[in-house]
N, CA, C, O and CB atoms as a CASP TS submission, in Angstrom:
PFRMAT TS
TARGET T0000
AUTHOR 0000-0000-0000
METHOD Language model
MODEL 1
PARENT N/A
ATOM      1  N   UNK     1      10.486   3.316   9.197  1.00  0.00           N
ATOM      2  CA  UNK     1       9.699   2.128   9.499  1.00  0.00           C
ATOM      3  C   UNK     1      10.127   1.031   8.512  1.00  0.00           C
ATOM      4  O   UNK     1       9.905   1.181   7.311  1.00  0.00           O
ATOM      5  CB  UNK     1       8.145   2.423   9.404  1.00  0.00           C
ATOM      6  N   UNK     2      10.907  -0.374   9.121  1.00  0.00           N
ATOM      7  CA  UNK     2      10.864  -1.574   8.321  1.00  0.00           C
ATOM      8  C   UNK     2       9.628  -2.400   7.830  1.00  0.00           C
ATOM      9  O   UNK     2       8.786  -2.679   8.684  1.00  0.00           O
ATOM     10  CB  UNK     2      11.551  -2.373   8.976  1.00  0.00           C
ATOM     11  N   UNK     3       9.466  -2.744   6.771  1.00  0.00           N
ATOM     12  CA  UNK     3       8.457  -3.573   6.761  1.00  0.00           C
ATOM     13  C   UNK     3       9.389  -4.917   5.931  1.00  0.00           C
ATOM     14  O   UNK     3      10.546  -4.586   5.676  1.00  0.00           O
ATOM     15  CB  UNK     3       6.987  -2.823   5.964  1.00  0.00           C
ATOM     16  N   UNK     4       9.013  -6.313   5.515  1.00  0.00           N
ATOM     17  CA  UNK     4       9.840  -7.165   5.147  1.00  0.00           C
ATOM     18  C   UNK     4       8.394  -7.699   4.310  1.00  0.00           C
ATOM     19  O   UNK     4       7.238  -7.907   4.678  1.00  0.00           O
ATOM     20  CB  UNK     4      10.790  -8.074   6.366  1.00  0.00           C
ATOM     21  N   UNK     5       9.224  -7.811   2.802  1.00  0.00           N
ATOM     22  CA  UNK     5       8.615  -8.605   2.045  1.00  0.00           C
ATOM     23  C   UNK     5       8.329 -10.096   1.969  1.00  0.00           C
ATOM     24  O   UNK     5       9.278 -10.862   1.802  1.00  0.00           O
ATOM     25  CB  UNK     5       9.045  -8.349   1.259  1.00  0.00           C
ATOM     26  N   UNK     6       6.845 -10.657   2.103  1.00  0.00           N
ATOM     27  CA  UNK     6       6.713 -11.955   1.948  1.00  0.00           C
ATOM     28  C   UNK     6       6.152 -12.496   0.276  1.00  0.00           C
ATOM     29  O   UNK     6       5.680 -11.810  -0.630  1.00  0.00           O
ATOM     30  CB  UNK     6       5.725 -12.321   3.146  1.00  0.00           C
ATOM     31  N   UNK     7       6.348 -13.547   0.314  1.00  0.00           N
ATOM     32  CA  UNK     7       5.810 -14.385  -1.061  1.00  0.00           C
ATOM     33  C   UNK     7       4.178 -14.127  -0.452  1.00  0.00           C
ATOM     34  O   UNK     7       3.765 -14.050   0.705  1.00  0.00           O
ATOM     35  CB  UNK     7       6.477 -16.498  -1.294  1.00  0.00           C
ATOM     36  N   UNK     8       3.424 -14.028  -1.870  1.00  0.00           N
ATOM     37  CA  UNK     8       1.698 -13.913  -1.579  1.00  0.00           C
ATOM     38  C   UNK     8       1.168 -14.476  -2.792  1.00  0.00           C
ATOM     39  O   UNK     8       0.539 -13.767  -3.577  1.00  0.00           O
ATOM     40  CB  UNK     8       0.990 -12.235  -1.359  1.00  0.00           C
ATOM     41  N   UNK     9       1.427 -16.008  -3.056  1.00  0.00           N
ATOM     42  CA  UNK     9       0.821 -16.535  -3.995  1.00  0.00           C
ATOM     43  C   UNK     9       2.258 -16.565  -5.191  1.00  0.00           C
ATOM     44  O   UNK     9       3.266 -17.212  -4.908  1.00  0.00           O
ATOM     45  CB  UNK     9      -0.651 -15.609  -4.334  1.00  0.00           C
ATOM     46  N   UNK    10       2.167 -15.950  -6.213  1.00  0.00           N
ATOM     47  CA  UNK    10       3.045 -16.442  -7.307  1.00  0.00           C
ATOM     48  C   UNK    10       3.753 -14.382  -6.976  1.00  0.00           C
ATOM     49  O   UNK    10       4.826 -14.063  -7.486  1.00  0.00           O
ATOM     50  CB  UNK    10       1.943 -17.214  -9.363  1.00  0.00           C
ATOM     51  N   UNK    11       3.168 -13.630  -6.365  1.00  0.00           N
ATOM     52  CA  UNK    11       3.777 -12.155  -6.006  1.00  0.00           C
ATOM     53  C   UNK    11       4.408 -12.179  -4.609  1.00  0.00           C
ATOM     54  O   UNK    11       4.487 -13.090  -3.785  1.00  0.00           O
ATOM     55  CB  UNK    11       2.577 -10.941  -6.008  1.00  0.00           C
ATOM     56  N   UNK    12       4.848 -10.861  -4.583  1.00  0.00           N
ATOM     57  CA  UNK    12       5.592 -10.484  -3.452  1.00  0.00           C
ATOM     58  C   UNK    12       5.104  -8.967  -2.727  1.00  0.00           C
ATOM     59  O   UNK    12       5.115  -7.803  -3.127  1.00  0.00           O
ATOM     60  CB  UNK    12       7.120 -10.453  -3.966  1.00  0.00           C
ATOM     61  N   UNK    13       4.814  -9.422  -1.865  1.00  0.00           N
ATOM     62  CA  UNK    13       3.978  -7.975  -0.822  1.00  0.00           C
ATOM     63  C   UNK    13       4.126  -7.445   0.528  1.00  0.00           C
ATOM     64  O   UNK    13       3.598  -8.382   1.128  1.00  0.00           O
ATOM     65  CB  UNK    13       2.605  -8.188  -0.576  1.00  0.00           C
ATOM     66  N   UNK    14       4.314  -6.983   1.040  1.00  0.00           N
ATOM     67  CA  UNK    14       4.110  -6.747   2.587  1.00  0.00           C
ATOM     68  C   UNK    14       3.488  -6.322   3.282  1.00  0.00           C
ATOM     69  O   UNK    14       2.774  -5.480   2.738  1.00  0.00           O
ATOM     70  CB  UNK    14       4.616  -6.364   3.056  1.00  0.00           C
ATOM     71  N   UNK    15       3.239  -6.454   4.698  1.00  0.00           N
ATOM     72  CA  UNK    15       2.019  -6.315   5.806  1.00  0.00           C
ATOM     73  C   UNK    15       2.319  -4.929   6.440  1.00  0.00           C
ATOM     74  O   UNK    15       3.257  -4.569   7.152  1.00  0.00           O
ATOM     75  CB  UNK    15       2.008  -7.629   7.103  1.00  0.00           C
ATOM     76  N   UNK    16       1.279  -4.287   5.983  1.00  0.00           N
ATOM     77  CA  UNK    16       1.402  -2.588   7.001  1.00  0.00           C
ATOM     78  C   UNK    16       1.392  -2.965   8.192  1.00  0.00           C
ATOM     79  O   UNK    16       0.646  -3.896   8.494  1.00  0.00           O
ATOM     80  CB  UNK    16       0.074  -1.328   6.954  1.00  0.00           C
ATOM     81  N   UNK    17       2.185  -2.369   9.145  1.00  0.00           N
ATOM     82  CA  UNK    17       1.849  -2.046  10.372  1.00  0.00           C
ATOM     83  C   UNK    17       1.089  -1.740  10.942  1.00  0.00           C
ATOM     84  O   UNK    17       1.243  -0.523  10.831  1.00  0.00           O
ATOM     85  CB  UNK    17       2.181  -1.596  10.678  1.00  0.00           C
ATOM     86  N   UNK    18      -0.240  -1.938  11.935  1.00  0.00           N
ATOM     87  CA  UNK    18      -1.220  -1.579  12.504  1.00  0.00           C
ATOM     88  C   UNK    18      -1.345  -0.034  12.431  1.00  0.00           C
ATOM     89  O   UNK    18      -2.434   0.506  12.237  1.00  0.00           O
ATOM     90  CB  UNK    18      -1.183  -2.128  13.723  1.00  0.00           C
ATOM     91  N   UNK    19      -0.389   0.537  12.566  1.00  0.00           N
ATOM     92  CA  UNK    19      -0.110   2.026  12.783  1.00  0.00           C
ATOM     93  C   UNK    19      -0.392   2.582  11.766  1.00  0.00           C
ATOM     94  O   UNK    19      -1.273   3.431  11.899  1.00  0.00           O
ATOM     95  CB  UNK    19       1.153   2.442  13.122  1.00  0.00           C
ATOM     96  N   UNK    20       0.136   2.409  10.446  1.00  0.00           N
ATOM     97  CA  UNK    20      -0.046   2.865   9.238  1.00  0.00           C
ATOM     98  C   UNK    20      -1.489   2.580   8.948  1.00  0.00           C
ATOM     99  O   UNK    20      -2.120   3.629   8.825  1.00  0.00           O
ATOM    100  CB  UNK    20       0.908   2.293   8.294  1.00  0.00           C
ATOM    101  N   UNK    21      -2.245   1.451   8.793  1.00  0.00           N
ATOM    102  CA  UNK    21      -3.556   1.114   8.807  1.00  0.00           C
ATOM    103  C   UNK    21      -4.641   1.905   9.499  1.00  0.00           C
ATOM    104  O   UNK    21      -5.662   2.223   8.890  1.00  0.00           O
ATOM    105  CB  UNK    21      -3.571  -0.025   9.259  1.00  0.00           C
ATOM    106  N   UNK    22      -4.384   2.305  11.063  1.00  0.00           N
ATOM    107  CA  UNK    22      -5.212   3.122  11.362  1.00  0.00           C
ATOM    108  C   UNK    22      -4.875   4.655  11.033  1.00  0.00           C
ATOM    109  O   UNK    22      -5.930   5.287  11.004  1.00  0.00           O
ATOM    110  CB  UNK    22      -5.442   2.858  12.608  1.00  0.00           C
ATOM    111  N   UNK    23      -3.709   5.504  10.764  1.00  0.00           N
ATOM    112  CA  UNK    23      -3.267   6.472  10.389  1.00  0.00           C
ATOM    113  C   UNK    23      -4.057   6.583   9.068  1.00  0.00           C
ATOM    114  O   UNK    23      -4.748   7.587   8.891  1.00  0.00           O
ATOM    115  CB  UNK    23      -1.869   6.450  10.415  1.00  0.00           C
ATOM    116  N   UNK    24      -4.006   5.733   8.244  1.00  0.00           N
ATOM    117  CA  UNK    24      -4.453   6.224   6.837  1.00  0.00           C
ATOM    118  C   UNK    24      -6.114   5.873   6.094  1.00  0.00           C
ATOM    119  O   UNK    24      -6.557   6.058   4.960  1.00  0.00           O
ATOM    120  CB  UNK    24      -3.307   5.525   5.872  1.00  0.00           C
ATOM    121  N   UNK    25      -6.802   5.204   7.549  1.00  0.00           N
ATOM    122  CA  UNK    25      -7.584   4.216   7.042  1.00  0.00           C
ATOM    123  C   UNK    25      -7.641   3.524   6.369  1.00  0.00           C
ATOM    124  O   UNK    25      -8.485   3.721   5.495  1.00  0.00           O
ATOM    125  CB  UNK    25      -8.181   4.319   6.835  1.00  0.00           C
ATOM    126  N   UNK    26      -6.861   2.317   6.286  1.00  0.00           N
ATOM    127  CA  UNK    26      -6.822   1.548   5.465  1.00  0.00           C
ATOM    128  C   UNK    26      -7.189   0.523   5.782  1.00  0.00           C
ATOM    129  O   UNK    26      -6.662   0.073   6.799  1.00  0.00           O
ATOM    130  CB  UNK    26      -5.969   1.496   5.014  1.00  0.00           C
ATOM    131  N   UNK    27      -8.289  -0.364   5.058  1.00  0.00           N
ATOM    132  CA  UNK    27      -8.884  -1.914   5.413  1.00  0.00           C
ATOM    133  C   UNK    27      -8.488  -2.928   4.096  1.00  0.00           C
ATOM    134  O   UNK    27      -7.982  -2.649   3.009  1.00  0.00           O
ATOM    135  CB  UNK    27     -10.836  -1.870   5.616  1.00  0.00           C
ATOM    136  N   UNK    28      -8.779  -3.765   4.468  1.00  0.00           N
ATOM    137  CA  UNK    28      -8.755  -4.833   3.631  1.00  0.00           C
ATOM    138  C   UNK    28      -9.623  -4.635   1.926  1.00  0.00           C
ATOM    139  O   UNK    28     -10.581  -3.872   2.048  1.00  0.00           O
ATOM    140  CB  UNK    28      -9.429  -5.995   4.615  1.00  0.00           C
ATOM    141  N   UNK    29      -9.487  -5.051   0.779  1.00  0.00           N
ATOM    142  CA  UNK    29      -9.872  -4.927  -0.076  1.00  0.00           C
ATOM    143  C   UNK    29      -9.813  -3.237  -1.103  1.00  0.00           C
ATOM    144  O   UNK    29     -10.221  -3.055  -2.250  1.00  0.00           O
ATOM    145  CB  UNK    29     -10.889  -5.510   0.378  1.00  0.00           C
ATOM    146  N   UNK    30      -9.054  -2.086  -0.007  1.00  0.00           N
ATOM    147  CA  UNK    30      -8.917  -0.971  -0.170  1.00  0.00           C
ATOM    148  C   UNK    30      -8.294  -1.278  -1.798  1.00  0.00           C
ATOM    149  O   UNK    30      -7.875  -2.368  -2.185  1.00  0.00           O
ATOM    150  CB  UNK    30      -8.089  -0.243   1.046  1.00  0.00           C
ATOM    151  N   UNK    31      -8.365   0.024  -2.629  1.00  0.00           N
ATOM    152  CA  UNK    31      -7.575   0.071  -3.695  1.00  0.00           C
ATOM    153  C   UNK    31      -6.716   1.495  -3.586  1.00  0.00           C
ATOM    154  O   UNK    31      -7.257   2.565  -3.307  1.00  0.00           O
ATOM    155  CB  UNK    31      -8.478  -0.087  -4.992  1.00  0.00           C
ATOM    156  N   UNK    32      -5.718   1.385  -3.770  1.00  0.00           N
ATOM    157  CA  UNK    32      -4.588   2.386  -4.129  1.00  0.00           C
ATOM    158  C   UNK    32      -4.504   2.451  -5.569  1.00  0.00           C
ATOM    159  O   UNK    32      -5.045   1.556  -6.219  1.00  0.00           O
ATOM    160  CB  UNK    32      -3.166   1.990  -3.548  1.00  0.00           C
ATOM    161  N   UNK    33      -3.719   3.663  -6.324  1.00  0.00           N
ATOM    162  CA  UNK    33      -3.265   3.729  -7.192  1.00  0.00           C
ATOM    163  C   UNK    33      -1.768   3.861  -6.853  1.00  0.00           C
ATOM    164  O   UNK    33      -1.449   4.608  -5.928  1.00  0.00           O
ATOM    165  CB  UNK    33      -3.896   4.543  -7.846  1.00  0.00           C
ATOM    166  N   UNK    34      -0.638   3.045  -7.681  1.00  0.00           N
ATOM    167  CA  UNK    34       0.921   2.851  -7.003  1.00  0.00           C
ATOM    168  C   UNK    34       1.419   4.163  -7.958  1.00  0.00           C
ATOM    169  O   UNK    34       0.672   4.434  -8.898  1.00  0.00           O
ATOM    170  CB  UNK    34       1.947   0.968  -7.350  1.00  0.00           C
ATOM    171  N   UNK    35       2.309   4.772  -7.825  1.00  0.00           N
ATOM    172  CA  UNK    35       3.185   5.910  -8.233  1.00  0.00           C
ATOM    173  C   UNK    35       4.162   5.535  -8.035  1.00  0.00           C
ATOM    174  O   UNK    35       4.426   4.989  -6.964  1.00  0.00           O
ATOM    175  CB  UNK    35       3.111   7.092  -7.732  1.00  0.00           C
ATOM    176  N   UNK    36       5.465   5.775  -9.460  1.00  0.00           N
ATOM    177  CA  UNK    36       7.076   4.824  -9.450  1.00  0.00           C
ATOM    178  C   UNK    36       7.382   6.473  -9.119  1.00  0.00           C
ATOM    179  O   UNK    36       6.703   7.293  -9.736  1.00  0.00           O
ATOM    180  CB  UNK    36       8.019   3.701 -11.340  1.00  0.00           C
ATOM    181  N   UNK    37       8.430   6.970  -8.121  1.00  0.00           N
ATOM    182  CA  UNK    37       9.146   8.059  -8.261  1.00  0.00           C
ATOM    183  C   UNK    37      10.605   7.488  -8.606  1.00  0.00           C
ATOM    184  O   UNK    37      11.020   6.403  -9.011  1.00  0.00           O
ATOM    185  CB  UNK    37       9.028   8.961  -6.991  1.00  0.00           C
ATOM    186  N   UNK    38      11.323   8.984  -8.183  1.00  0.00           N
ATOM    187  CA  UNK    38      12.884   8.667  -8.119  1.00  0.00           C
ATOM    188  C   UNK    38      13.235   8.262  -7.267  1.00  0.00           C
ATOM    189  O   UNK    38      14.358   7.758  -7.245  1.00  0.00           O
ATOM    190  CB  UNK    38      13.723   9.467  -8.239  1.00  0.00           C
ATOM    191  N   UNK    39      12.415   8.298  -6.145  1.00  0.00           N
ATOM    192  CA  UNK    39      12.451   8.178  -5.059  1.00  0.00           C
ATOM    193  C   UNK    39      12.558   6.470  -4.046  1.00  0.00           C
ATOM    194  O   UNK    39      13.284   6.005  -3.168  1.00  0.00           O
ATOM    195  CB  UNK    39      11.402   8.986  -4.961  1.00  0.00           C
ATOM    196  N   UNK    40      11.150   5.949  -4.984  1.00  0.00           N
ATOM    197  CA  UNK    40      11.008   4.851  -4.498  1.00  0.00           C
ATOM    198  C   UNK    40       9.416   5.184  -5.130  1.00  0.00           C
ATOM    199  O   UNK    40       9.452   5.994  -6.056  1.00  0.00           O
ATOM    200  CB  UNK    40      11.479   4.550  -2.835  1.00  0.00           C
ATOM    201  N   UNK    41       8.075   4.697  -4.778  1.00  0.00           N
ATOM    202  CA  UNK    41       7.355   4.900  -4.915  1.00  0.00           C
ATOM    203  C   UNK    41       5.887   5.276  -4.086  1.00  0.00           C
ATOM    204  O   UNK    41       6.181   4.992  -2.925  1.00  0.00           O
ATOM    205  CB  UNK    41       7.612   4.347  -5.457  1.00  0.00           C
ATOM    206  N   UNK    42       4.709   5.682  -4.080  1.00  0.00           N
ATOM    207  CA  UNK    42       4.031   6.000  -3.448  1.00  0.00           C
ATOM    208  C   UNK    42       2.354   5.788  -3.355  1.00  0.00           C
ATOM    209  O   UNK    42       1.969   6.502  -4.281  1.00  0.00           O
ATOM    210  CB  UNK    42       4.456   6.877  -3.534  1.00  0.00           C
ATOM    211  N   UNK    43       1.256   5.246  -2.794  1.00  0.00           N
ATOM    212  CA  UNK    43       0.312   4.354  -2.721  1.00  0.00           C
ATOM    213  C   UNK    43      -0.934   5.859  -2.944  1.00  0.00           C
ATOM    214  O   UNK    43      -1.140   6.216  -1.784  1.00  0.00           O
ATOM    215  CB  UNK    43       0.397   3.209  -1.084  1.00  0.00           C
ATOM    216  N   UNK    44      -1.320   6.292  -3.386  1.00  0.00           N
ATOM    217  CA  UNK    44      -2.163   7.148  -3.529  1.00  0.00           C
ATOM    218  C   UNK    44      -3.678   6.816  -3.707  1.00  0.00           C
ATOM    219  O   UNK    44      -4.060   5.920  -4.460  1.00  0.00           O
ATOM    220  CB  UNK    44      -1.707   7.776  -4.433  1.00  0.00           C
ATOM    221  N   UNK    45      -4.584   7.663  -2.901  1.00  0.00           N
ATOM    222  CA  UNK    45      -6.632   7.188  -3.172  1.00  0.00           C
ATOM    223  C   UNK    45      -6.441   7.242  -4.958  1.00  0.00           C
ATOM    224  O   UNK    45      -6.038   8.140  -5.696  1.00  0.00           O
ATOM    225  CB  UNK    45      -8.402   9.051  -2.349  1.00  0.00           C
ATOM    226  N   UNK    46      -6.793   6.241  -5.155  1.00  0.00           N
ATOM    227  CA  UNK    46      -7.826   6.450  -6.549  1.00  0.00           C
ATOM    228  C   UNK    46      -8.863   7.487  -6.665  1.00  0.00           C
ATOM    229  O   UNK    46      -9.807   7.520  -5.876  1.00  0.00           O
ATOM    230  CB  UNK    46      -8.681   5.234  -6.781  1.00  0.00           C
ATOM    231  N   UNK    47      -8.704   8.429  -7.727  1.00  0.00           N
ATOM    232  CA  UNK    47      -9.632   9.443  -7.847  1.00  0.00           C
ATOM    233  C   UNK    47     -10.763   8.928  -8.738  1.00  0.00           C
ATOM    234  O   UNK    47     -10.512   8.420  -9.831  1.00  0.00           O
ATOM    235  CB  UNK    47      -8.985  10.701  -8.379  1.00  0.00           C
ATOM    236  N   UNK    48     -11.976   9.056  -8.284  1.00  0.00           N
ATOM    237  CA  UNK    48     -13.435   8.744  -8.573  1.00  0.00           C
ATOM    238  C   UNK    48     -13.692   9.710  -9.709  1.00  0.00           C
ATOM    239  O   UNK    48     -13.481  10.907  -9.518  1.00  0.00           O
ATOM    240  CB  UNK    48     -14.493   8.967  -7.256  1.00  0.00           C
ATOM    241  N   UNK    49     -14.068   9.340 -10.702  1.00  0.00           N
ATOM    242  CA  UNK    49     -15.094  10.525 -11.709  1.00  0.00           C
ATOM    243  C   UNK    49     -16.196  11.050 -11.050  1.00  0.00           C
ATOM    244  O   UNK    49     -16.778  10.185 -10.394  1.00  0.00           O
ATOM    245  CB  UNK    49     -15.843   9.873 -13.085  1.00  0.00           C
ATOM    246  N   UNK    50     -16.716  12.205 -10.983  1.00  0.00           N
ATOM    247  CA  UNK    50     -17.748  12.687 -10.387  1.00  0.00           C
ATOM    248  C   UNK    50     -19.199  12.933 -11.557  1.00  0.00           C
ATOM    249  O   UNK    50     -20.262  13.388 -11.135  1.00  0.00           O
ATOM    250  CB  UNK    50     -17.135  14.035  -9.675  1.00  0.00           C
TER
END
C-alpha cells in the first residue's frame, strides 16, 4: 500500500487509507506510540497503567 507524504503545518505526515482506518479502528485524535525498527517503523496502542 502507497501512501504519499504531505506538509502539515511546519511537519510532514500522511493520510491512512479508509481501509487501514476501519481495519484498525482508528479515528481522529487517536494516540499511537511510533517504534524505529530496522525495518522501517511501526504505530503501536499506547499501553495504559492499570
Amino acid at each position: 500500500m502507497r501512501v504519499t507524504l504531505i506538509q502539515v503545518g511546519d511537519e510532514v505526515g500522511f493520510i491512512f487509507p479508509d481501509e487501514i482506518l476501519e481495519r484498525y479502528n482508528l479515528k481522529t485524535g487517536d494516540e499511537r506510540e511510533l517504534i524505529v525498527t530496522d525495518y522501517g517503523f511501526e504505530l503501536i496502542p499506547i499501553r495504559r497503567a492499570s
